[in-house]
KEFIGU-464709 format. One record per residue: residue number from 1; residue in three letters; x, y, z of N, C-alpha, C in turn. Coordinates in steps of 0.1 Angstrom, whole numbers. Atoms other than C-alpha are relative to their C-alpha. Layout:
<atoms>
  vexse  guke   n.c1   n.c2   n.c3  ca.c1  ca.c2  ca.c3   c.c1   c.c2   c.c3
    NUM   ALA      X      Y      Z      X      Y      Z      X      Y      Z
...
</atoms>
This chain:
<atoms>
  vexse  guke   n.c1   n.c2   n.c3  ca.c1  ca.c2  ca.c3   c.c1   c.c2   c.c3
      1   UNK     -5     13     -5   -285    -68    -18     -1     -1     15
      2   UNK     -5      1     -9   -292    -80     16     14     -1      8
      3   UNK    -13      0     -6   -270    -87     42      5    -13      3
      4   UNK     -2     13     -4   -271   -123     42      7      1    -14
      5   UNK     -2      3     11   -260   -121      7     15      6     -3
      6   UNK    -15     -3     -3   -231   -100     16     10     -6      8
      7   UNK    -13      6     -5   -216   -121     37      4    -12     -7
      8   UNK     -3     12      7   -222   -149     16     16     -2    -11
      9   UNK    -13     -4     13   -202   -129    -14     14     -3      8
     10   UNK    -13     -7     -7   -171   -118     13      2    -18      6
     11   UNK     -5     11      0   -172   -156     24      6     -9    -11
     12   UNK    -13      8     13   -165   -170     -8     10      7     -6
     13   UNK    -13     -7     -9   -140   -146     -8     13     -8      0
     14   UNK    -12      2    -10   -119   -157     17      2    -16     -6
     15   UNK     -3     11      6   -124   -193      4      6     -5    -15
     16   UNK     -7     -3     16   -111   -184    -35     12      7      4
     17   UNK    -12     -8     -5    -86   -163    -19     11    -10      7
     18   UNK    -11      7     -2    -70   -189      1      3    -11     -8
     19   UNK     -5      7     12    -73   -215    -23      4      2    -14
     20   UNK    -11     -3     14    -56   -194    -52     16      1     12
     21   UNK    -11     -4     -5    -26   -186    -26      9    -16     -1
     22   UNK    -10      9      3    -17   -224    -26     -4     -9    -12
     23   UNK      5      6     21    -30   -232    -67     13     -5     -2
     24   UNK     -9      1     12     -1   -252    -85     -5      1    -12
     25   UNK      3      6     12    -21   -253   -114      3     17     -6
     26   UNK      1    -13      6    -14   -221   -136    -13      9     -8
     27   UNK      9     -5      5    -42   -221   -150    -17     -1      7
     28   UNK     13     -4    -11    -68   -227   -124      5     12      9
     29   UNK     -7    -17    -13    -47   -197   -103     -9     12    -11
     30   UNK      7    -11      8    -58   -176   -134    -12      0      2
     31   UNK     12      0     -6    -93   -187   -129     -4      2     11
     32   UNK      5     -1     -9    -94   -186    -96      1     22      2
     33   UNK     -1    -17     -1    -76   -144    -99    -10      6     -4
     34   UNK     13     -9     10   -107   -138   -126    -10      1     11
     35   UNK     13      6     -7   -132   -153   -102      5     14     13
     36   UNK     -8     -8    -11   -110   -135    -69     -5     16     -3
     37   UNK      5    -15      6   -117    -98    -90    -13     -4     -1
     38   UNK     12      0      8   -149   -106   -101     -9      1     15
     39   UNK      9     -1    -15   -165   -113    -63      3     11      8
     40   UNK     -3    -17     -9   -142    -82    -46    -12     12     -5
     41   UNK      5    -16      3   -160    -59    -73    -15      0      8
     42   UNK     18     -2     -5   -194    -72    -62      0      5     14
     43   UNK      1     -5    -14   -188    -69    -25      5     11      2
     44   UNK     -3    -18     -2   -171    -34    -28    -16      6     -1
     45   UNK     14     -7     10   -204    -24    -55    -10     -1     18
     46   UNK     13      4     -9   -228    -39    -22      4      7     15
     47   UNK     -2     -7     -9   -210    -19      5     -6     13     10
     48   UNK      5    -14     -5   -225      7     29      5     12     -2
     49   UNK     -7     -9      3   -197     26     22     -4      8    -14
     50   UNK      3     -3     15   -210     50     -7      7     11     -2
     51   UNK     -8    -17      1   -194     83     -1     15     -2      4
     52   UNK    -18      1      0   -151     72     -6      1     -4    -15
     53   UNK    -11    -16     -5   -134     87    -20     -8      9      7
     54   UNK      4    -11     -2   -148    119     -4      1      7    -12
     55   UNK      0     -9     10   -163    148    -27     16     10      2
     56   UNK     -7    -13     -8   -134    171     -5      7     -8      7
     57   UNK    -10      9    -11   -103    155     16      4     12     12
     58   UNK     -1     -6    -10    -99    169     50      8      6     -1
     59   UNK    -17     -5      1    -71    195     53      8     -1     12
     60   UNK    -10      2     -8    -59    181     82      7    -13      1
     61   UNK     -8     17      5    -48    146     65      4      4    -11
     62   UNK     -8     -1     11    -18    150     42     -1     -5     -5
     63   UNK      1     11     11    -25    131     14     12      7    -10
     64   UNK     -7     -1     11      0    131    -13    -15      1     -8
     65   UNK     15     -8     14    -24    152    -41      4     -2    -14
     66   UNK     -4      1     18     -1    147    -74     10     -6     -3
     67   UNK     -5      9      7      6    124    -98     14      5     -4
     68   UNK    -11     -7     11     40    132   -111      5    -13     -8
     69   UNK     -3     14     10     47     97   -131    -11    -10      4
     70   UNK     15     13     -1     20     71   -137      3    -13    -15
     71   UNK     -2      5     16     38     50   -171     -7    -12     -1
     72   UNK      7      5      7     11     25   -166    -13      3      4
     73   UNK     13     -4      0    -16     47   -165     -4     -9    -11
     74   UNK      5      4     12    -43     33   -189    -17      1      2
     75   UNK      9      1     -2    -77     27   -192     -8    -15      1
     76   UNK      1     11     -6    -75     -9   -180    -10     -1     12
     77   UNK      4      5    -13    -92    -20   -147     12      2     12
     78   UNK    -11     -9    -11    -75      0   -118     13      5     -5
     79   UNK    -11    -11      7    -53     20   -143     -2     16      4
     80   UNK      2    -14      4    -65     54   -135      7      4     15
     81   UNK    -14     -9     -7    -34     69   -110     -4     10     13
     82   UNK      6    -13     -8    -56     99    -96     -7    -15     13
     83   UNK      4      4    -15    -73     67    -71      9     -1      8
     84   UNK     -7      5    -10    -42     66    -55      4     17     10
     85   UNK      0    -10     -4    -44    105    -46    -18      4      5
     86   UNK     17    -12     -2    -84    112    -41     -2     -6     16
     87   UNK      8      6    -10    -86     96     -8      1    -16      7
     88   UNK     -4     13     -1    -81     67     14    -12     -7      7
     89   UNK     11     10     -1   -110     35     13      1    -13      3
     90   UNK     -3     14     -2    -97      6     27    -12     -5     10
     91   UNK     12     14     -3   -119    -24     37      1     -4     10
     92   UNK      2      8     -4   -113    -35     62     11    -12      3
     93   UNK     -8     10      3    -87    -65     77     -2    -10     -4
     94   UNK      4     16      5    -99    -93     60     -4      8    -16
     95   UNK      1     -5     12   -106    -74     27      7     13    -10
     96   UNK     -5     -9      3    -91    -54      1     -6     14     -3
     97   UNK      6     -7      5   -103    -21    -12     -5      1    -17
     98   UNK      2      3     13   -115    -12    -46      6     14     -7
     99   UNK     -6     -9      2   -105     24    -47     12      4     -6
    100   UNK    -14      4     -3    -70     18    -59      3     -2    -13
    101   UNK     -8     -1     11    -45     22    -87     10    -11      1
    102   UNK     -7     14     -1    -29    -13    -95     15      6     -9
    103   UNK    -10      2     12     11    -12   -105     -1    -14     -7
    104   UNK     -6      9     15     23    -34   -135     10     -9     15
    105   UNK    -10      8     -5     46    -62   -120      9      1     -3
    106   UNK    -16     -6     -3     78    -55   -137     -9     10    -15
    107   UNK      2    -14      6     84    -27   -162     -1     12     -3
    108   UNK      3    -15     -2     79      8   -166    -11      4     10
    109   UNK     13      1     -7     42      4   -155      3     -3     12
    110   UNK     -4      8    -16     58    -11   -120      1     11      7
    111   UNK     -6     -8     -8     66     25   -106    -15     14     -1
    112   UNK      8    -11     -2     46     52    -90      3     13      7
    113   UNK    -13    -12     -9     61     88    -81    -16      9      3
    114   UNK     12    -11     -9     35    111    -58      6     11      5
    115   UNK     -5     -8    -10     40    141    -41    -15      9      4
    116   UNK      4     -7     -5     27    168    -20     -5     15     -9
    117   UNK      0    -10      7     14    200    -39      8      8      5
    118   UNK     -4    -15     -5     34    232    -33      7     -4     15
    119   UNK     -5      7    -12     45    210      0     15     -9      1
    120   UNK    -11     14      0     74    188     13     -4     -3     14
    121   UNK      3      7    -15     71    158     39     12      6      8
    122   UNK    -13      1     -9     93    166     72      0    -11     12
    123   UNK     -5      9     -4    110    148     92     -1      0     16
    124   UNK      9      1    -14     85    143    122     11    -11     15
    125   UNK     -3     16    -15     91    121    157     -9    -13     -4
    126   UNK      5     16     -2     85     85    152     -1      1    -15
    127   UNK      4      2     12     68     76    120     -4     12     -8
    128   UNK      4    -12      7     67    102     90     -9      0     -6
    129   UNK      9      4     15     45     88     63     -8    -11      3
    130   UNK     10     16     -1     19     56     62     -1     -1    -18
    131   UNK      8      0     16     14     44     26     -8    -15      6
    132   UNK      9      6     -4    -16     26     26     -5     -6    -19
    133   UNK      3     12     10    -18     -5     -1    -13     -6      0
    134   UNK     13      4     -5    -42    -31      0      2    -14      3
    135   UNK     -1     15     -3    -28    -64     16    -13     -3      9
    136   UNK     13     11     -6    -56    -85     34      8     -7      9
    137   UNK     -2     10    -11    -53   -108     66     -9    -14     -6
    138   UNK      8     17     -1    -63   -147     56     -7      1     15
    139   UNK     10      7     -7    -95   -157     75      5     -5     12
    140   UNK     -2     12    -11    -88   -172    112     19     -6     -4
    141   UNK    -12      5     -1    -51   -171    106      9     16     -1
    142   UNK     -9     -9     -2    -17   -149    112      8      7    -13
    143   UNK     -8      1     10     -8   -147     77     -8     10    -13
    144   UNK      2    -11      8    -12   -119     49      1     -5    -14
    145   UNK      3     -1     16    -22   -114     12      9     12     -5
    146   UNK     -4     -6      1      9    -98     12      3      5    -18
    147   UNK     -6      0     15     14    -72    -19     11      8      1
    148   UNK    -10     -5      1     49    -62    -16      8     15     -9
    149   UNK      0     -8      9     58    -26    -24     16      9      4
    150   UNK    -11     -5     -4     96    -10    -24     -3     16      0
    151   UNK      0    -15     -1     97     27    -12     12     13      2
    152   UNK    -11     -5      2    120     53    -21     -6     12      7
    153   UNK      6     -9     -4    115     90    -15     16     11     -3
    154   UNK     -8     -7      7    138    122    -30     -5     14      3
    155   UNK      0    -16      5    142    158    -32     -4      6    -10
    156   UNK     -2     -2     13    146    163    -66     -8     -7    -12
    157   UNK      4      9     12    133    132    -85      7     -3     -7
    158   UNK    -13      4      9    163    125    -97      8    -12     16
    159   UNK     -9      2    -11    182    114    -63    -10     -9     13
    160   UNK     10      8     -9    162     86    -46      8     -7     14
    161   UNK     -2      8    -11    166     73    -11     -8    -14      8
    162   UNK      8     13      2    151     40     -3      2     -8     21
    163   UNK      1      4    -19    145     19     35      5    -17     -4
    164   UNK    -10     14      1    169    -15     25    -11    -11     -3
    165   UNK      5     10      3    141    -36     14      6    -16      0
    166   UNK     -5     14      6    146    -75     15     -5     -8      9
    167   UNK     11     13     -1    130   -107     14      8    -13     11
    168   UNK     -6     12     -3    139   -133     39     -4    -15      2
    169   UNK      7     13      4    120   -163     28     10    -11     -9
    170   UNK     -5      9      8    145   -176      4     -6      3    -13
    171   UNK      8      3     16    134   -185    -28    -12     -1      0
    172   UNK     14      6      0     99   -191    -22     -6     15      9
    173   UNK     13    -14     -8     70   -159    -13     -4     -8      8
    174   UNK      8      1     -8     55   -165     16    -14     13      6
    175   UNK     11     -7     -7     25   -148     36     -1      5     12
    176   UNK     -3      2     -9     43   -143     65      6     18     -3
    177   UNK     -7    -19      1     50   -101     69     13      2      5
    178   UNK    -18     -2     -3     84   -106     87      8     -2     -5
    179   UNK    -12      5     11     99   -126     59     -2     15    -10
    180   UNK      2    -10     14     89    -88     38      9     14     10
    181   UNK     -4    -11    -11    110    -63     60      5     14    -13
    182   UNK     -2    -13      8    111    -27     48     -7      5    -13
    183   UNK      9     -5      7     86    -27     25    -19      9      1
    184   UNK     16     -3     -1     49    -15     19    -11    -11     -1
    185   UNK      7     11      7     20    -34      8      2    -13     13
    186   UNK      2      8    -13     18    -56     45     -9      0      8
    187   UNK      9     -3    -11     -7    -44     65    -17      5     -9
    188   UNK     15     -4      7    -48    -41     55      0     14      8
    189   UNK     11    -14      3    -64     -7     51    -12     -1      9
    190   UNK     10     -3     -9    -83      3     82     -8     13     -3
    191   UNK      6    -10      2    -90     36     72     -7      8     -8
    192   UNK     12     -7     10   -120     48     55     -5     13      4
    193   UNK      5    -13      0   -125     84     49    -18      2      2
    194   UNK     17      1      0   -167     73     49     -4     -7     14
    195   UNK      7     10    -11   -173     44     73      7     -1      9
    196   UNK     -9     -2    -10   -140     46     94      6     10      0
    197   UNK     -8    -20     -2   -130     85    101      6     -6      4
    198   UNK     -8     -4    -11   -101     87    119      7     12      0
    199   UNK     -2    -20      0    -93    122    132     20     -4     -1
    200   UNK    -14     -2      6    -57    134    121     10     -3      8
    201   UNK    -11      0    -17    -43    135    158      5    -22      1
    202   UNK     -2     10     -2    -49     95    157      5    -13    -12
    203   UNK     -4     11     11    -39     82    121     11     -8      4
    204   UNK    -12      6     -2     -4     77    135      2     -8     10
    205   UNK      0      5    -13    -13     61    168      4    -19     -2
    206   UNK      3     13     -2     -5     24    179      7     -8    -16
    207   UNK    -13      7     12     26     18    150      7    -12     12
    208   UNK     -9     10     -9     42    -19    160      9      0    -14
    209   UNK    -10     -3      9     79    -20    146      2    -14     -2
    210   UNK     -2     12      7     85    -51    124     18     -7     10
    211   UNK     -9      8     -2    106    -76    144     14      4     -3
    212   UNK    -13     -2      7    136    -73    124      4     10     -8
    213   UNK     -3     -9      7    131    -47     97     -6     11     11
    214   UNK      2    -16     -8    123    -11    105    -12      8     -5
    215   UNK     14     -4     -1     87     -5     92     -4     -4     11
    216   UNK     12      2    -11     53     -2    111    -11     -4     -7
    217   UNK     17      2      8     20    -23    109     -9     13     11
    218   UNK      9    -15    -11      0     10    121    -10     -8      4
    219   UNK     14      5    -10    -25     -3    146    -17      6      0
    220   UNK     13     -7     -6    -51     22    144     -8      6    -19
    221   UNK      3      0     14    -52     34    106      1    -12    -13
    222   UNK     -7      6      4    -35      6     93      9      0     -8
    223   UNK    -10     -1     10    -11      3     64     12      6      8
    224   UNK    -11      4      0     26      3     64      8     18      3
    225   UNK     -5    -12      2     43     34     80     20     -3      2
    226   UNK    -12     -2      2     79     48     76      4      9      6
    227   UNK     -5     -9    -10    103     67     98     11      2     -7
    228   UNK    -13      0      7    135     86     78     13      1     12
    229   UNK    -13      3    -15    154     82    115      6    -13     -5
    230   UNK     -7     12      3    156     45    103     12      0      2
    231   UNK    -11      7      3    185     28    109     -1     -8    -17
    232   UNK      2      2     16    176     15     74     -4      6    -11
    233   UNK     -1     -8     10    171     42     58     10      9     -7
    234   UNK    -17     -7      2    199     57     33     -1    -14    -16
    235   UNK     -3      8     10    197     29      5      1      6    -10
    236   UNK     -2     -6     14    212     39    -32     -1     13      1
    237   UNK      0     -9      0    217     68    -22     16      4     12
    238   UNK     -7     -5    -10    244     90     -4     -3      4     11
    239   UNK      4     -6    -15    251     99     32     -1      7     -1
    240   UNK      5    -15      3    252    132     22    -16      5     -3
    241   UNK     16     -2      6    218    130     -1     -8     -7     18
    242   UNK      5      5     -7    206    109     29     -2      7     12
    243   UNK      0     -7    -12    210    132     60     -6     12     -5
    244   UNK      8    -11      8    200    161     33    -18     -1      6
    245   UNK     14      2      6    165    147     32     -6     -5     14
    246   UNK     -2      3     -9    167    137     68     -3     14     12
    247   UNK      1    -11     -5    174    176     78    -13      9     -4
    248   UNK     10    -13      3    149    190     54    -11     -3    -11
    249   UNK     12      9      5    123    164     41      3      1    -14
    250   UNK     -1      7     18    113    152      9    -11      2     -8
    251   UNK     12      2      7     90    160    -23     -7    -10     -5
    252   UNK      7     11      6     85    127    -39      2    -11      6
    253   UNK      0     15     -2     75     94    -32      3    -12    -11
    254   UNK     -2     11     10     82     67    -53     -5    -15      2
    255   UNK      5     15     -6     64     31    -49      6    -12    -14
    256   UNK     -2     12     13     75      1    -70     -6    -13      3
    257   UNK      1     14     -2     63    -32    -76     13     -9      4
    258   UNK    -15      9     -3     88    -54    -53      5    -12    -15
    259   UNK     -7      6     12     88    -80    -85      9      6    -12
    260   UNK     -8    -10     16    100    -49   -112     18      0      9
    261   UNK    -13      4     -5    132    -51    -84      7    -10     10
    262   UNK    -10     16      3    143    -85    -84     -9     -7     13
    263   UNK      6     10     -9    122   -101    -54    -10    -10     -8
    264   UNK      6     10      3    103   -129    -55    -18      4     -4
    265   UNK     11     -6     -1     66   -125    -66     -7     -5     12
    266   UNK     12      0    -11     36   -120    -40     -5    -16     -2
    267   UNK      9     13      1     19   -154    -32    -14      8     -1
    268   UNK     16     -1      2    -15   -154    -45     -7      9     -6
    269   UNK      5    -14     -4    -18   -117    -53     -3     -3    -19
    270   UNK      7     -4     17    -39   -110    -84      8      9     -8
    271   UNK     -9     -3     13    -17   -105   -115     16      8      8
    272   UNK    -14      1    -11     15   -105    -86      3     12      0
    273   UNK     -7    -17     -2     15    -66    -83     -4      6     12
    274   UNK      4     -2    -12      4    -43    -56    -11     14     -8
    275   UNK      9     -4      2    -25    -20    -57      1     18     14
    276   UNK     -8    -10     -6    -16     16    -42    -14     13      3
    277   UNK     11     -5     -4    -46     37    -20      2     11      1
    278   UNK     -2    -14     -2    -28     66     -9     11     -3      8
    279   UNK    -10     -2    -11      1     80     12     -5     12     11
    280   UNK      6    -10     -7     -7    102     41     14      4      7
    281   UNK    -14     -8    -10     26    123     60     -5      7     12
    282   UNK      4     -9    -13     23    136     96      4     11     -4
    283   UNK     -7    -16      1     40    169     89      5      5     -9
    284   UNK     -4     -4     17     43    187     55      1     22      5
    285   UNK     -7    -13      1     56    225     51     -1      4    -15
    286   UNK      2    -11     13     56    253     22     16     -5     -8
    287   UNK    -10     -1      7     79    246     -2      9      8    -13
</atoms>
């Protein structure tokens, strides 16, 4: 495939993309989602990018390595769990990736628990973690293909702590990342293990702190990082569990689809879930 033909594909794109975000019709939204999947796979398939995942992941980028719950693994289209551990292949701000393990919207399938092998995250300076989703920037505007993702994080797997998630749009999704404070799934996927290295020292560089909530759109890797200093962090969980995990990090991550707990769904977002690339932690230890 040329290159004229690639931008053609990634243009109509952006043009099916923003006109499924404002579709009333229910059933042209579905056609336009089928059509929306059907052109991403081509312009992923046509990409220069040919080596992401990597055969081998650097050992100086923490990647969460293992699945410990996947209940809608399957053999669907972006069912298989392990893309959200082999490696991180984001596209780019104006595009999603393809690499990537889609949650379910509500129900069991809505939740995804990761960890570190033989590791636990600690509790670095500034930002600890980045999870890296696959929201998109609309074309020539300020406004996001947000896919909203709530993030917990535990000791045990039993005893989760969470960063206050909540929507301040009202009743109605917007595309606007400030009305989504404390979640994941906000910020496009800058960092490609193939076509965009970024060395370890600089994944974490050039975090801006969300207005009001207490995430970061990372500037330099992209995707959505998280600090357990938060003043918002501590949700459903005890002060006790919470300064615990605080003093002496955490094994599991937890991601959910914001729709499986009670938010509004994603404007526009193909089959309203979020689509989950990887997690990466500054600072991990023997556990």
């Amino acid at each position: 495939m040329d290159s004229f033909q690639k931008i053609l594909i990634l243009l109509t794109l952006i043009v099916i993309s923003n006109c499924n975000a404002i579709s009333k019709d229910a059933k042209s939204k579905d056609n336009n989602d089928a059509l929306l999947l059907a052109l991403a796979s081509v312009a992923a398939n046509s990409s220069s990018s040919t080596n992401c995942p990597p055969s081998s992941l650097p050992s100086d980028v923490f990647i969460a390595d293992e699945v410990i719950s996947a209940p809608g693994a399957s053999s669907r289209e972006f069912g298989d769990p392990t893309k959200a551990i082999n490696g991180i292949c984001g596209n780019g701000e104006f595009a999603g990736g393809m690499d990537i393990y889609e949650l379910e919207a509500t129900g069991a399938g809505a939740s995804l628990v990761l960890a570190w092998k033989s590791k636990r995250v600690n509790n670095a300076t500034g930002v600890d973690f980045i999870v890296f989703e696959n929201a998109f920037r609309n074309q020539g505007a300020n406004t996001y293909f947000v896919e909203s993702v709530v993030v917990d994080v535990s000791e045990d797997n039993v005893n989760y702590c969470g960063f206050t998630p909540s929507f301040a749009g009202g009743g109605t999704a917007t595309q606007n990342r400030e009305d989504w404070r404390n979640f994941a799934g906000l910020t496009p996927v800058l960092y490609n293990m193939d076509s965009n290295p970024i060395s370890a020292s600089e994944l974490f560089s050039n975090p801006v702190k969300q207005t009001v909530g207490s995430s970061y759109y990372m500037g330099t890797a992209g995707g959505d990082g998280f600090d357990l200093d938060s003043t918002h962090f501590g949700s459903d969980c005890t002060t006790g569990q919470r300064d615990a995990i605080r003093t002496n990090g955490f094994v599991y991550i937890r991601l959910r689809s914001s729709q499986s707990q009670g938010f509004v769904a994603p404007l526009g977002v193909f089959r309203q879930s979020a689509d989950i690339d990887g997690v990466i932690a500054k600072s991990i230890s023997n556990r």
